[in-house]
N, C-alpha and C positions, 0 to 999 in steps of 0.2 A: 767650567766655562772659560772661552777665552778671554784672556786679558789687557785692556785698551789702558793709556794713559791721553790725558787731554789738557795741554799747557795755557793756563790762562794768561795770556800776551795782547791783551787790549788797554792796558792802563797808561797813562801819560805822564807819572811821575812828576807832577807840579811840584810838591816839596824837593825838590832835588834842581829846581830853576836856579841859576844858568845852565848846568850844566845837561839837563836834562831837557829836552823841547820836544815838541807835540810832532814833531816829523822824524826825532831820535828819541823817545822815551827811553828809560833807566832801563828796558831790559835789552836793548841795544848799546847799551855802554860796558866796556870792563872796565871792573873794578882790581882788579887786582896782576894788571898787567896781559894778563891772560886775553881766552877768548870771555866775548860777552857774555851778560846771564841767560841768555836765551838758550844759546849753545851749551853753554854748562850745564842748563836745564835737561834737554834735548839729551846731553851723554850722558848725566845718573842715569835720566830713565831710563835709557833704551838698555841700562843694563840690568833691567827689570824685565822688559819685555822688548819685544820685534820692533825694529822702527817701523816696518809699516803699519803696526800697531800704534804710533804714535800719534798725537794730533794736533796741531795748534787753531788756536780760537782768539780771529784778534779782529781787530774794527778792518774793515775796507781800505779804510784810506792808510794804513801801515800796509799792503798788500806788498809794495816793490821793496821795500827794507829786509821785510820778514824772506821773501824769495831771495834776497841778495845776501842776506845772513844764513838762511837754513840752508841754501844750496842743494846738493843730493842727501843732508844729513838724513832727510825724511822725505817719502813722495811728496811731491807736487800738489797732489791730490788732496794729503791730509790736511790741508791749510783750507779753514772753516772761516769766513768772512761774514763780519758782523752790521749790518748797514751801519747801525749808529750805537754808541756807548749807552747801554742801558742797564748797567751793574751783572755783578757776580748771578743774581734769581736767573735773566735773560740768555746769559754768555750758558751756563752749565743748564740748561732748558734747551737752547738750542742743540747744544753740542752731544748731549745724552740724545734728543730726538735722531737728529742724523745718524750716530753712531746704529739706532734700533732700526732707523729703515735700511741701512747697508748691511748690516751682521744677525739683527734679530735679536740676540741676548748678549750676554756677558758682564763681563766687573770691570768698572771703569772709575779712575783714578782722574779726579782733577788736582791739579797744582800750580800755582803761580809762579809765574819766568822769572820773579825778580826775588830771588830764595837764593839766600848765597851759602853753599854750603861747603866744607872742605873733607869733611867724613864720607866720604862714598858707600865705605861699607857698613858702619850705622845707619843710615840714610836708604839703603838699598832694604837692609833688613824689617827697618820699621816699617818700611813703605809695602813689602811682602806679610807683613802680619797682618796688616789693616787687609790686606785682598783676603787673606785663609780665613779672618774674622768677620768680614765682609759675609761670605761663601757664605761661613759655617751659618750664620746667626741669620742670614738674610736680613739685615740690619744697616744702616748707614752708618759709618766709620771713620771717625775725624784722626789725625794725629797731630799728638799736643807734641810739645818740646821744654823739656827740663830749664825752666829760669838759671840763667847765674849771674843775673843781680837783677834790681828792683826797677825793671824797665818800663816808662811811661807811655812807650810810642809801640805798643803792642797790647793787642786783645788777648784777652786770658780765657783759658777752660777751667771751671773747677771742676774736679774732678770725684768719683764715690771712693771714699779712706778705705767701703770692705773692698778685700780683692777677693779674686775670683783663682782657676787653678793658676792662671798665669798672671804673675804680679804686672805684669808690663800691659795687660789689659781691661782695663776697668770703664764705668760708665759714667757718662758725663751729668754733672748737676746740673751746671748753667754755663752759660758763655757770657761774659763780660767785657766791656767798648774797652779804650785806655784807660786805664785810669790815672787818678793823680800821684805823686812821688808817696804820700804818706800810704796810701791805699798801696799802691805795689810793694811797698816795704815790710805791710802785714801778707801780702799772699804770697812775696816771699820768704821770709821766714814762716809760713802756715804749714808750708810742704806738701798743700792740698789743689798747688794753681798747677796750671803748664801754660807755655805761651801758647795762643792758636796761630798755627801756621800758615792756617788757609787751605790744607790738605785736606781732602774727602775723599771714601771710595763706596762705593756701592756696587748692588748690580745698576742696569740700563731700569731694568722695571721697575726698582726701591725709589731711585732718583727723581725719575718721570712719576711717580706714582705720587712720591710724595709732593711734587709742585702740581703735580691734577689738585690733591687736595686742601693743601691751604693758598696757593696761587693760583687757581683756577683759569684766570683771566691770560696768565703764561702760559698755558699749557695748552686752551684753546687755541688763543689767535698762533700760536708760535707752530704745534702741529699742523695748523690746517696751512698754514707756510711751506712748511716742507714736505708736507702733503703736495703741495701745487707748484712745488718747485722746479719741474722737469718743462713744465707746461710753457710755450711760448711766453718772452716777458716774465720768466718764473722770479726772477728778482722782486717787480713791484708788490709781488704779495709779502715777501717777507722784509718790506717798508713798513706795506701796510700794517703786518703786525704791529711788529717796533714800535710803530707811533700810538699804539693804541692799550700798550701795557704800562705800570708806572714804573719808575728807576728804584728797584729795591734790593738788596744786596740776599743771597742764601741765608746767610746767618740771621738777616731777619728777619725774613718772610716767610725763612722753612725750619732750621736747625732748632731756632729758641721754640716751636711749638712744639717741636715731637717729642713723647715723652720718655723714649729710651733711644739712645745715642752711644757707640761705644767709643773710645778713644785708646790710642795707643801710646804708651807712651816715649815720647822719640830719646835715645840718649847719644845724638849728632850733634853736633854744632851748628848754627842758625841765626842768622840774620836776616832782616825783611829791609833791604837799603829801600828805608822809606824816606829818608830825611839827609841833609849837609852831613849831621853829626856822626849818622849810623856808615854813610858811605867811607868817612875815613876813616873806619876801624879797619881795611883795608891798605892804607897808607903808611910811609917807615915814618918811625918818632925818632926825635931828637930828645936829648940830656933834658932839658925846659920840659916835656910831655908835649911839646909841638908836633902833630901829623902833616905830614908833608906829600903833598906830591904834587911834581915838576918845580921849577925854576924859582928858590926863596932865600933871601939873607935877613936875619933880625937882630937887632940890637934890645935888649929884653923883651924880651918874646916869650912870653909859656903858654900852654896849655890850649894852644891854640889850635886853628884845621886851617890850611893854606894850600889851596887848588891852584894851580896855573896850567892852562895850556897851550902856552907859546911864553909872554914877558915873562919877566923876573918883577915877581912880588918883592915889596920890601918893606917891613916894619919897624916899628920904634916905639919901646915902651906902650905894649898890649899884651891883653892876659884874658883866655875864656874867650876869643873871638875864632868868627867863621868868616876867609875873605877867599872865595871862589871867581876867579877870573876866567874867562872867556875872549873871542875875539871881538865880539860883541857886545858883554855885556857885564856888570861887575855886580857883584855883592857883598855887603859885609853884613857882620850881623852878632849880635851874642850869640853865644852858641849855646845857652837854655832857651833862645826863641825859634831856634830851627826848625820847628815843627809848625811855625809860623808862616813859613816862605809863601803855603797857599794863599795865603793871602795879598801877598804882593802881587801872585801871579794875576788875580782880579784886579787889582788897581790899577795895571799893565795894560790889562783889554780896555779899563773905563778911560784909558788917557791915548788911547791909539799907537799904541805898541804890541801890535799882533804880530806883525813881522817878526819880533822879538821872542814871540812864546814858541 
């Protein structure tokens, strides 16, 4: 069967506010100098498969960002417009649909734009086992990624201890949210967790088949959408869906019910820049463990994250702190609440500072 990939690029990156806003979400930012995570995205894959095999699936209102970022990387064409954010169950419903009315079958790979990875050829290869494991088993196929430390701000796979003939693919027990510091400190030392990545591959019919049956309600109103999509006005039917399914994510609508699930297991490197803290592992440190980047002098300064995009930051006796500047807008923060910032981002809309998000 041929082989599709589908880049999930609808998220808005709240935790990553200032630096990240609702008109440049985090997978339009680089991190690391380079080009952005989209694009980075966009070149693993495509050395998986054809870029016109490519796809991206992102909300409507990113449509002129994503065309001004993707450029020719990928047709025109494979940019999948989503009326409104309705989680991961709606995005990969949609996008599996469409793929089956243009091609008919095939294995299709979803993955999130904001996967920062630096392994190309671990990364390539694990993401090639999940499709031959896919194929073979006709089965849905996550891939996990090897912990190397006891990280809070990522969902975990546990995974089955028997293996099978290939060590690197075995079946999934359960999938677990984040947990707390003490809880990740046993799953990692257990040797039995893997991060979940947010990777999936299946065929188009395992995908669609399995949100027919525990999302029902997805799979009606969303097919008979794209069903009617050609048809004059074809947009307001696929509103109407949207408005009429609830906001539920894959993992827990579809993954946690099914009873056999394989996963591979990834051995790349991997980060999900969900948070201030996770994006400046990216950044050069200083002698103190201070992560830097752009314009900063400190007088005892450790173990800090120091963002600038234009002033010069400057500190004075601080330790364990996040101060991300913008032209707009500032934040500091400990850097064990980073994972907090969502919630600024609400307090922002309740005080009329939308401008701002």
């Amino acid at each position: 069967m041929e082989r599709f990939v589908v880049i999930m690029s609808g998220g808005s990156g709240t935790r990553l506010w200032p630096i990240s806003r609702e008109v440049r979400p985090k997978q339009f930012i680089s991190v690391d100098d380079g080009s952005c995570m989209l694009v980075q995205t966009i070149e693993r894959l495509c050395e998986t498969v054809p870029a016109d095999h490519c796809f991206i699936v992102t909300d409507k209102r990113l449509k002129n960002i994503t065309l001004s970022t993707v450029k020719k990387l990928i047709p025109r064409k494979n940019i999948i417009l989503e009326p409104q954010k309705k989680n991961t169950a709606a995005c990969i419903e949609y996008a599996a649909v469409t793929l089956k009315k243009r091609f008919g079958e095939g294995l299709v790979c979803f993955v999130p734009a904001d996967g920062y990875v630096t392994d190309r050829k671990g990364y390539k290869e694990a993401i090639e086992m999940a499709y031959d494991t896919a194929d073979k088993t006709k089965s849905l196929v996550v891939v996990g990624i090897t912990p190397t430390y006891p990280a809070t701000g990522y969902g975990y796979i546990q995974i089955d201890t028997e293996r099978g003939d290939d060590e690197r693919v075995m079946t999934v027990q359960r999938f677990i949210e984040k947990p707390d510091i003490e809880t990740a400190k046993k799953f990692f030392e257990s040797g039995e967790f893997l991060w979940n990545g947010g990777i999936l591959v299946g065929s188009l019919d395992a995908i669609i088949g399995s949100i027919r049956r525990f999302l029902p309600e997805h799979d009606r109103n969303i097919s008979w959408a794209v069903d009617n999509s050609s048809r004059s006005n074809g947009n307001r039917y696929l509103d109407e869906a949207y408005n009429k399914i609830p906001n539920i994510s894959f993992d827990n609508g579809v993954l946690e019910k099914i009873d056999c699930i394989y996963v591979i297991k990834g051995l790349f490197d991997w980060d999900d820049i969900g948070s201030l803290d996770s994006l400046s592992k990216t950044f050069k440190t200083d002698g103190n463990g201070n992560k830097t980047k752009g314009k900063h002098l400190g007088v005892d300064t450790g173990n800090s994250i120091i963002f600038s995009d234009g002033a010069l930051v400057t500190t004075v006796g601080v330790d364990n702190l996040i101060v991300a500047n913008t032209k707009d807008a500032i934040i500091v923060c400990p850097r064990e609440r980073a994972q907090d910032v969502k919630g600024l981002v609400e307090l922002l809309k309740q005080n009329g500072y939308e401008n701002l998000l």
